[in-house]
Backbone as JSON, one array per atom type, in Angstrom:
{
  "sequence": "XXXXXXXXXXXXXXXXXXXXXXXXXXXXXXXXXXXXXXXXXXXXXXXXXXXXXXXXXXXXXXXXXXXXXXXXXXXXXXXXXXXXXXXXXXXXXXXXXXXXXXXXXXXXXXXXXXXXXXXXXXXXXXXXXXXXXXXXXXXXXXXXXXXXXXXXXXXXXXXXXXXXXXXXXXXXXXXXXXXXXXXXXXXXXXXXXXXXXXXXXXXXXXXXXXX",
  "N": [[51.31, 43.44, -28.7], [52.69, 44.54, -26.8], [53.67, 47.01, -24.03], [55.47, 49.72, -24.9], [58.65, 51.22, -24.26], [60.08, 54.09, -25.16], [62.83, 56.18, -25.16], [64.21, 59.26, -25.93], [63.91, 62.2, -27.19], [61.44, 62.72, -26.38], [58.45, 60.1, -25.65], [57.11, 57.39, -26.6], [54.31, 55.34, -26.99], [53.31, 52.61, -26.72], [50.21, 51.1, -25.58], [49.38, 47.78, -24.04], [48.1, 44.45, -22.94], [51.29, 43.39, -22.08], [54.38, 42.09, -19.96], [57.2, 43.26, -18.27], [59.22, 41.32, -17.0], [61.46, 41.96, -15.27], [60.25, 44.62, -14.26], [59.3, 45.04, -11.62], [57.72, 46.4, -9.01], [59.52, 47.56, -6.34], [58.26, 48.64, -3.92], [55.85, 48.5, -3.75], [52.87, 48.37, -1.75], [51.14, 44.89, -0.27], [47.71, 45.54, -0.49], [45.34, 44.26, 0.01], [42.73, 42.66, 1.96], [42.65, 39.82, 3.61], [40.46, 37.05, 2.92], [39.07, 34.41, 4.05], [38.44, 31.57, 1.99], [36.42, 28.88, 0.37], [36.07, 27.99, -2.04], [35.96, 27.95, -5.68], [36.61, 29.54, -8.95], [36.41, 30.0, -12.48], [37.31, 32.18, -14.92], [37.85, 33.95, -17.65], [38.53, 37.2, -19.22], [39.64, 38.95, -21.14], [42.73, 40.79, -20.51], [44.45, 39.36, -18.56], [45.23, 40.8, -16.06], [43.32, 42.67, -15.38], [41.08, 41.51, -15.1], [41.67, 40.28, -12.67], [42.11, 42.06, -10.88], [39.37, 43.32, -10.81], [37.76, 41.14, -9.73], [38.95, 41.11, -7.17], [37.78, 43.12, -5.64], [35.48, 42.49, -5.5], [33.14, 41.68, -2.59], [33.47, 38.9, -0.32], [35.24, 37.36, -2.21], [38.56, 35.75, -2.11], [41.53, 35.2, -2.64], [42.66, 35.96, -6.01], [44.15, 34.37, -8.73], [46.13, 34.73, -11.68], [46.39, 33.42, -14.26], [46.49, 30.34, -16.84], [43.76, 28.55, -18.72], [42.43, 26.52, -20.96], [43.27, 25.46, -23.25], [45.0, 23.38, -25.62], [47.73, 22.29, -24.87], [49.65, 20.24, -22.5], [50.75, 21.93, -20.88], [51.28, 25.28, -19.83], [53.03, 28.9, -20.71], [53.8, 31.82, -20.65], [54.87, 33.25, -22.36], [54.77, 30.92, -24.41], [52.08, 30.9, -24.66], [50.92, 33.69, -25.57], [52.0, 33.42, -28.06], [50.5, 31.92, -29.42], [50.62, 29.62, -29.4], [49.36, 27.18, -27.72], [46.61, 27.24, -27.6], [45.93, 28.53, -25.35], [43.65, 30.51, -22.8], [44.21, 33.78, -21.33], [43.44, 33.25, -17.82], [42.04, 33.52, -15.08], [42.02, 32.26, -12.15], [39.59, 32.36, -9.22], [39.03, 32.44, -5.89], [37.08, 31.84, -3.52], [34.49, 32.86, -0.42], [31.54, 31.18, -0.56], [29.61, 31.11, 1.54], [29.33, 34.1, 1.18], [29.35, 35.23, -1.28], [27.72, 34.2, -4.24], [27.99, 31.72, -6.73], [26.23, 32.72, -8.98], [26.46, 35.34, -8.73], [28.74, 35.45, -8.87], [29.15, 35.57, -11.63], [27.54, 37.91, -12.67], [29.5, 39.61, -12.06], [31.16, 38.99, -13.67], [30.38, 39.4, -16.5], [29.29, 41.83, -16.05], [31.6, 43.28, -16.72], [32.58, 43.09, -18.67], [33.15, 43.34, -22.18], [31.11, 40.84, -23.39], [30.63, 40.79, -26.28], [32.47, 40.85, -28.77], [34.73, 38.73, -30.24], [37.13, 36.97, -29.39], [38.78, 39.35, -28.49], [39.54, 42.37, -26.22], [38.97, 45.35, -24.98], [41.63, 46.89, -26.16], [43.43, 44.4, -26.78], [43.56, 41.77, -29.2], [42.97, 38.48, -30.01], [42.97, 34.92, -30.04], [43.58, 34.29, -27.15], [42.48, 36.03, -25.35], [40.09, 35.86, -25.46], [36.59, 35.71, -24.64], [35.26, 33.65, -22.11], [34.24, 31.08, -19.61], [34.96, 28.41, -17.45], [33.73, 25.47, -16.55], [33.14, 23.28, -13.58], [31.77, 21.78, -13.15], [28.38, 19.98, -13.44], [25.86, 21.86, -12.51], [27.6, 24.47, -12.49], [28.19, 24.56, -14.94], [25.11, 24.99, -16.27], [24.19, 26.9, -14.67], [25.51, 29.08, -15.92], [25.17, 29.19, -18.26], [22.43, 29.84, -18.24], [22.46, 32.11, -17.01], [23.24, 33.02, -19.24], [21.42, 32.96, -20.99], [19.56, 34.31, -19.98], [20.71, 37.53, -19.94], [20.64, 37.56, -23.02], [17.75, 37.23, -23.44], [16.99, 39.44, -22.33], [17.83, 41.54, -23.64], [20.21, 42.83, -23.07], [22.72, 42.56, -24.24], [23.45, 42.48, -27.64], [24.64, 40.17, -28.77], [26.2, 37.25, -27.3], [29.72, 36.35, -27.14], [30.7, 34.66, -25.44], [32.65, 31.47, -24.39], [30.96, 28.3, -22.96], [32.56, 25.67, -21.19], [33.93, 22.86, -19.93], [36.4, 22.79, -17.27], [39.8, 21.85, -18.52], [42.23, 22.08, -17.18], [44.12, 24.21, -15.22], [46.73, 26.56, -15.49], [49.37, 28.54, -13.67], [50.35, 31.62, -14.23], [53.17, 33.46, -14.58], [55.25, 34.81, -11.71], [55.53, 37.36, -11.58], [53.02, 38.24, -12.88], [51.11, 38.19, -11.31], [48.64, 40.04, -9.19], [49.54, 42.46, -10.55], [48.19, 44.89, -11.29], [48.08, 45.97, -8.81], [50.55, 46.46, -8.09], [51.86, 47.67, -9.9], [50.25, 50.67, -10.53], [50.98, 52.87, -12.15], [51.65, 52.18, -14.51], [51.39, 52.3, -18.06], [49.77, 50.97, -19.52], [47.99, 50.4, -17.47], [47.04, 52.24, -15.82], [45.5, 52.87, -18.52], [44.01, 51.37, -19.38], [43.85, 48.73, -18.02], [42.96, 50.04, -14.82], [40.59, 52.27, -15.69], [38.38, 50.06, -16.25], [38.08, 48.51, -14.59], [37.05, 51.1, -12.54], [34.82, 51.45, -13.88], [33.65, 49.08, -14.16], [33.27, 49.25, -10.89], [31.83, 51.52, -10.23], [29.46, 50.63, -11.36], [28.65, 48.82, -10.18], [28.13, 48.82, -7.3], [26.99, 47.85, -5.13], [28.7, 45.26, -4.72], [30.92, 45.87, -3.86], [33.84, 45.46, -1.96]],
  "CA": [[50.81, 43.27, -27.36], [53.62, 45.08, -25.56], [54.43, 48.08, -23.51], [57.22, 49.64, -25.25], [59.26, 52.76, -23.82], [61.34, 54.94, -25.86], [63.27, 57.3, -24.2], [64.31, 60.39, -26.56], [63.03, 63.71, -26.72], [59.98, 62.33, -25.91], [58.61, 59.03, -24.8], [56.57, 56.92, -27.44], [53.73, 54.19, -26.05], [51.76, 51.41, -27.4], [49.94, 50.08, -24.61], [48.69, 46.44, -24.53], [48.41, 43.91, -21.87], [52.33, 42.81, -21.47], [55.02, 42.71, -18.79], [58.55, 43.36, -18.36], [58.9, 40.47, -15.77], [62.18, 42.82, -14.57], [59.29, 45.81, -13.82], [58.01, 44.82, -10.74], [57.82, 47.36, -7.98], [59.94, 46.91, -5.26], [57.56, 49.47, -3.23], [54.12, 47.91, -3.84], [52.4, 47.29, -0.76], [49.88, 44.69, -0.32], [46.63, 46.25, 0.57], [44.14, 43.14, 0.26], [42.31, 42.09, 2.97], [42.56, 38.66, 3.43], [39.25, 36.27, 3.05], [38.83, 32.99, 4.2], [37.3, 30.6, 1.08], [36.28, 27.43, 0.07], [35.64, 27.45, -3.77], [36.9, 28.2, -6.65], [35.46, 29.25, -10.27], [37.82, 29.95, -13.41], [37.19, 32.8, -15.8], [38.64, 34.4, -18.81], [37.5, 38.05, -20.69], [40.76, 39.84, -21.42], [44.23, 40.6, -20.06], [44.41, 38.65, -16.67], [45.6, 41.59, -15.21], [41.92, 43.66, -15.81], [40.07, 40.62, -14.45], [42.3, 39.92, -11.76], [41.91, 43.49, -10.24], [37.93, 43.21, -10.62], [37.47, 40.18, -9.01], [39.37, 41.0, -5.93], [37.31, 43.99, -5.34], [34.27, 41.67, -4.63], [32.77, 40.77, -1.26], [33.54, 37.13, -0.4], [35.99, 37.06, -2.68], [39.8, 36.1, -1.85], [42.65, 35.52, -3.89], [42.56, 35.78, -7.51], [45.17, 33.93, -9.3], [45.9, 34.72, -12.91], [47.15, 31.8, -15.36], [45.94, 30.09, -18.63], [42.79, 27.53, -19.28], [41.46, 25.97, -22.46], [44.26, 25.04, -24.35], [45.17, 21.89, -25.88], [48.96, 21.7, -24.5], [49.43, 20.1, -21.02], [51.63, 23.15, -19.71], [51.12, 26.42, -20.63], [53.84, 29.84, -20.51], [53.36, 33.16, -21.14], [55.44, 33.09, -24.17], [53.74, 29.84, -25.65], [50.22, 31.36, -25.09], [50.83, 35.14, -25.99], [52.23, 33.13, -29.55], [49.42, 31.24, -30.17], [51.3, 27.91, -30.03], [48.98, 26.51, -26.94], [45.24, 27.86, -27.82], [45.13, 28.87, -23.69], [43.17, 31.88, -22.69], [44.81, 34.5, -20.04], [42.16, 33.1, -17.4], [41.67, 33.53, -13.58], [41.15, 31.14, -10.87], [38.85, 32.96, -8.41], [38.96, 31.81, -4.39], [35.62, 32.89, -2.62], [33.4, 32.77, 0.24], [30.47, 30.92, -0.37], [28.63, 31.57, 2.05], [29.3, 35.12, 1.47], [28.85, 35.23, -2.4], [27.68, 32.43, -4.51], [28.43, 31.75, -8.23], [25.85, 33.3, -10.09], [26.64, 36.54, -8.57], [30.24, 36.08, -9.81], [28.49, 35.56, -13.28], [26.95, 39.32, -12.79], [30.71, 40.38, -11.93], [32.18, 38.63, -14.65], [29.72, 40.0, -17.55], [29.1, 43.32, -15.6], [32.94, 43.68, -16.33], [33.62, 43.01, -19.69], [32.14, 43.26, -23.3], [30.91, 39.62, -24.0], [30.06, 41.24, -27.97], [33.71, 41.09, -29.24], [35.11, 37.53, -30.22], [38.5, 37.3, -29.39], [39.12, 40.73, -28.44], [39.19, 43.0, -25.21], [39.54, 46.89, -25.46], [42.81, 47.23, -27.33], [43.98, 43.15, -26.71], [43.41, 41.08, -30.02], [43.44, 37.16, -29.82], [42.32, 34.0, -29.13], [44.03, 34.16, -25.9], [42.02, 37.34, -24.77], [38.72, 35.66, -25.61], [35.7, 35.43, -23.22], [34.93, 32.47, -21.62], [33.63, 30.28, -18.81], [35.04, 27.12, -17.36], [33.05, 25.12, -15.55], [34.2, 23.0, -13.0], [30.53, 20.46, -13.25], [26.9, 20.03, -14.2], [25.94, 23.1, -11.71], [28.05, 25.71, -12.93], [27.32, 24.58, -16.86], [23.49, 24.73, -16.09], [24.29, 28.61, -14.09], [26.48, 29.84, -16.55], [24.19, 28.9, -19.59], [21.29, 29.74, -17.98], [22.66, 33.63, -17.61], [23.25, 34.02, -20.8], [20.04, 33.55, -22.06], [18.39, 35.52, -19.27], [21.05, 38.25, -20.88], [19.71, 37.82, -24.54], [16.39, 37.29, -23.47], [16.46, 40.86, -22.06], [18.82, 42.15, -24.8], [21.29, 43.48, -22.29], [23.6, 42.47, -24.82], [23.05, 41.71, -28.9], [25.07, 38.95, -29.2], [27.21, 36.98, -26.49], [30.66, 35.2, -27.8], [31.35, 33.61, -24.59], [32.44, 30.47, -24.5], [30.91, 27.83, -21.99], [33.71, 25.26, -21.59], [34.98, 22.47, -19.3], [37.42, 23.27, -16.4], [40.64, 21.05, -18.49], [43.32, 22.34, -16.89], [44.88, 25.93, -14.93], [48.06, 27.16, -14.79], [49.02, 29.69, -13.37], [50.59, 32.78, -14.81], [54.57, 33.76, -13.69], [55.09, 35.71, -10.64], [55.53, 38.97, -12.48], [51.81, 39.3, -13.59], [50.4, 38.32, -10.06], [48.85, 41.09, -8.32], [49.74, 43.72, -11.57], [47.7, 46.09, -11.21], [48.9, 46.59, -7.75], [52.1, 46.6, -8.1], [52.09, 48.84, -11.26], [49.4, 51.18, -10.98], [51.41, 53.78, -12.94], [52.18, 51.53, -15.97], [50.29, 53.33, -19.18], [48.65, 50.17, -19.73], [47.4, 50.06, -16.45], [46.63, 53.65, -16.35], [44.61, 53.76, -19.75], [43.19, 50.22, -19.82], [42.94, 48.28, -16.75], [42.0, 50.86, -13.78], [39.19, 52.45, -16.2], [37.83, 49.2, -16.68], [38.2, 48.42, -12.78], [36.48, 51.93, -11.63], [34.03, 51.63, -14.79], [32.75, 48.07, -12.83], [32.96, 49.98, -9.44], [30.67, 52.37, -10.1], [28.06, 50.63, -11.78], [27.76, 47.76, -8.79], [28.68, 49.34, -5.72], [26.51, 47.12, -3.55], [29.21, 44.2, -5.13], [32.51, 45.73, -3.59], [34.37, 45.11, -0.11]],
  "C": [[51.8, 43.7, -26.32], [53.35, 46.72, -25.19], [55.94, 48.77, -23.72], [57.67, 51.07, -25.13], [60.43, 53.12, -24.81], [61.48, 56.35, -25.83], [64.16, 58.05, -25.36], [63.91, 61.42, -26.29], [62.07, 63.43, -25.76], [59.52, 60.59, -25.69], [57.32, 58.46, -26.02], [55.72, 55.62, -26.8], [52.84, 53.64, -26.63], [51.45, 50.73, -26.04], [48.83, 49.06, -24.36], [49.24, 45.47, -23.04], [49.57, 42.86, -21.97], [53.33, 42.86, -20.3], [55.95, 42.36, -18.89], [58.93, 42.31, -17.06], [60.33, 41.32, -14.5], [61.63, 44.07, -13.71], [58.83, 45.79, -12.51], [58.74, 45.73, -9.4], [58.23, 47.16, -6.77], [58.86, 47.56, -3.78], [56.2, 49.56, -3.18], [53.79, 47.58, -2.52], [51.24, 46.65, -0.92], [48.71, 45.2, 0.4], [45.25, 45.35, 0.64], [43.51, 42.4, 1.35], [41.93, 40.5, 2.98], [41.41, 37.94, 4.25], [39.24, 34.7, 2.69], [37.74, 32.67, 2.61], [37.61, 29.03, 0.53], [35.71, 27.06, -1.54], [36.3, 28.24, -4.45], [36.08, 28.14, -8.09], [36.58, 29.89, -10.82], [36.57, 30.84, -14.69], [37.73, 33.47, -16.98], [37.96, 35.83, -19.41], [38.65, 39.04, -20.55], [42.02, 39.35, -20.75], [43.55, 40.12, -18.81], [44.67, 39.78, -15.94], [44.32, 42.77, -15.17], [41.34, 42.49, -14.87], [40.21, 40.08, -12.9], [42.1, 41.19, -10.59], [39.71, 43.37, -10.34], [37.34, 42.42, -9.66], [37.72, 40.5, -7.69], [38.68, 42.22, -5.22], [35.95, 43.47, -5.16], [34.06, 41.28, -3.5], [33.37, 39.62, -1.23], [34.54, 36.63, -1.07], [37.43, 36.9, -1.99], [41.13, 36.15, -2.29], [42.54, 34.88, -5.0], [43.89, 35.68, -8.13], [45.13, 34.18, -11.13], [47.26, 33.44, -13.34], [46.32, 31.81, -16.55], [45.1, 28.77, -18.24], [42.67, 27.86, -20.75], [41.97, 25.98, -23.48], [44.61, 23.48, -24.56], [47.03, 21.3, -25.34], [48.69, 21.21, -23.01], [50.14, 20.81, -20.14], [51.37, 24.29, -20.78], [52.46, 27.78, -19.64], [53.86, 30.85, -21.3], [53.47, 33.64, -22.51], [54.9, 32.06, -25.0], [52.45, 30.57, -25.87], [50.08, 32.52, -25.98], [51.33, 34.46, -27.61], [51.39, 32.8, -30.25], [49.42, 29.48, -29.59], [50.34, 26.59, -28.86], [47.49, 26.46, -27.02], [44.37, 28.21, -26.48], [44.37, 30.11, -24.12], [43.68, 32.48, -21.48], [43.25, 34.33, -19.24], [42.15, 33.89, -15.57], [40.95, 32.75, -12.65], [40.54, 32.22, -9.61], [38.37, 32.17, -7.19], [37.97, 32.92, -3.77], [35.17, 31.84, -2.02], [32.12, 32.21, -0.5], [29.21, 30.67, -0.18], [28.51, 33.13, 1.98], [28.88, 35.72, -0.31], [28.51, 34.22, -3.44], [27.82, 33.16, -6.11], [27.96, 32.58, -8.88], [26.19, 35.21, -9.9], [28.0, 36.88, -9.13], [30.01, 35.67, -11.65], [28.07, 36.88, -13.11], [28.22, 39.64, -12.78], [31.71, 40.54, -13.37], [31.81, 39.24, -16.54], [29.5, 41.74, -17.39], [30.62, 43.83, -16.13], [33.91, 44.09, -17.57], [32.53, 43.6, -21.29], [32.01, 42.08, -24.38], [30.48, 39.75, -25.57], [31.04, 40.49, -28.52], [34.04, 39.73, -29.26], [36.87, 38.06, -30.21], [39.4, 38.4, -29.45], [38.52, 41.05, -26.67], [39.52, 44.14, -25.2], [40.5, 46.47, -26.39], [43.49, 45.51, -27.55], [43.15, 42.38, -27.4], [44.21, 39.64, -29.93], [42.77, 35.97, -29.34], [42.79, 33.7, -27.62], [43.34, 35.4, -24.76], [40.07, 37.06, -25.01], [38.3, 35.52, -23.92], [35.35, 33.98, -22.91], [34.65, 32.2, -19.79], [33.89, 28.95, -18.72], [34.55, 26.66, -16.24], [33.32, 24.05, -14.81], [32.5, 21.44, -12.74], [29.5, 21.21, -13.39], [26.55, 21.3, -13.69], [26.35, 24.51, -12.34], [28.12, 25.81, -14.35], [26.13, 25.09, -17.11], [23.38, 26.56, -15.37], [24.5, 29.02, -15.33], [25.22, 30.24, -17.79], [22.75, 29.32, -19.36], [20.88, 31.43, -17.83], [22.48, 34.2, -18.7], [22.67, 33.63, -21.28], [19.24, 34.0, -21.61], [19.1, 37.23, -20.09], [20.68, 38.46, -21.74], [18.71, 38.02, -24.14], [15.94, 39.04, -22.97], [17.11, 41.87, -22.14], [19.85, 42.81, -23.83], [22.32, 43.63, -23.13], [23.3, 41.62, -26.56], [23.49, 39.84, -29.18], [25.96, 38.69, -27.9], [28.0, 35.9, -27.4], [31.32, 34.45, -27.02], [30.95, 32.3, -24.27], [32.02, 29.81, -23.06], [31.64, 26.58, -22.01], [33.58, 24.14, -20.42], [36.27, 22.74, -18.94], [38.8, 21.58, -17.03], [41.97, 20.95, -18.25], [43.59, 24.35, -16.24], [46.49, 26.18, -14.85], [48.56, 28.37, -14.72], [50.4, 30.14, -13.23], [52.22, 32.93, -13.98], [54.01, 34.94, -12.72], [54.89, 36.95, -10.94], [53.92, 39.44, -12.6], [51.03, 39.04, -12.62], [50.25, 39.74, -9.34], [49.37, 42.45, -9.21], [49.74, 44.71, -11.43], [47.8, 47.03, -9.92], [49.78, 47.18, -7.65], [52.56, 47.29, -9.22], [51.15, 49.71, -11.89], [49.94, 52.48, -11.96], [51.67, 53.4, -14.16], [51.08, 52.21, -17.1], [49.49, 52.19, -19.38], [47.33, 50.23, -18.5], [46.25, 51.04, -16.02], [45.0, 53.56, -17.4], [43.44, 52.58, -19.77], [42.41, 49.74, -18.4], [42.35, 49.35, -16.0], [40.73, 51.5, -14.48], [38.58, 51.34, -15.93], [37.74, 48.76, -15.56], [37.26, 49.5, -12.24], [34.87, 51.65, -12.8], [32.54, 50.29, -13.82], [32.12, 48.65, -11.38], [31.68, 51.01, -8.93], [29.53, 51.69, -11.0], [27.2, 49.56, -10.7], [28.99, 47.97, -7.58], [28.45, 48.86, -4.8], [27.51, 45.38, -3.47], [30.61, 44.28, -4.02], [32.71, 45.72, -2.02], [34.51, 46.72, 0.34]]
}
């Protein structure tokens, strides 16, 4: 699950969603337009740094925090989770408008985005920490969530869904390094090959979704 450079003749690259927490671009600017919100919903379907870049490209939406849900430790760190040793998932707390987009529409964002097929997998990122999921934060957003995904089956959009629907039992959230990623390292080969496809791939299929 790393990014690993080797500088010789030539330059050798496995790329997988990790980060050099030393990497971070002193020359990133922020370009996010900042949106007032009052809620908050918590997702999971790959590297945080893919989901984290999707999200923030929504209407209504305003800052998307990446961290870890749905593990059984009561603290979670990048290095415990990426081991196994915590059973989190790289998730995303998602701050939105409201009145400007409401949940189930960030259920179209969040399925429009990913490929709910795959258990514990996302493009090239293998793991229970890269699974799909859904934490729900009460009755409401259990009763949405669940209620998608069997309008999904019911009109095969998708053979099988492996996402989980879950109780919201905890967030924490992600070191400074992987905030804001894909910003701040749009040249990284991961970023490059994995995330931004998977960012413009969303973009263009719901255009009437983005800011």
């Amino acid at each position: 699950m790393k990014t690993i450079f080797t500088f010789f003749i030539s330059i050798f690259i496995i790329t997988s969603c990790v980060a050099n927490p030393n990497n971070e671009s002193s020359s990133s600017q922020e370009k996010k337009t900042r949106v007032s919100t009052n809620a908050v919903a918590y997702f999971a379907s790959g590297c945080f740094w893919c989901v984290e870049s999707v999200f923030e490209s929504v209407k209504g939406v305003g800052d998307v925090v990446s961290g870890y849900s749905g593990g059984k430790k009561s603290t979670a760190t990048y290095r415990m989770v990426s081991a196994g040793k915590t059973d989190h998932a790289e998730s995303v707390a998602v701050h939105y408008d409201s009145t400007k987009v409401d949940y189930p529409t960030l259920l179209k964002v969040f399925f429009g985005s990913q490929d709910p097929t795959t258990l514990n997998r996302q493009g090239p990122d293998r793991g229970t920490q890269y699974r799909s999921a859904i934490f729900y934060r009460n009755a409401t957003e259990k009763k949405l969530a669940n209620e998608y995904i069997q309008q999904l089956l019911e009109n095969k959009t998708f053979s099988k869904i492996t996402t989980e629907v879950v109780p919201l039992k905890g967030f924490y959230k992600a070191e400074a390094y992987h905030q804001n990623y894909e910003e701040h390292h749009p040249n990284e080969p991961y970023i490059r090959s994995v995330s931004a496809p998977r960012l413009h791939r969303f973009q263009e299929k719901f255009p009437e979704l983005l800011k």
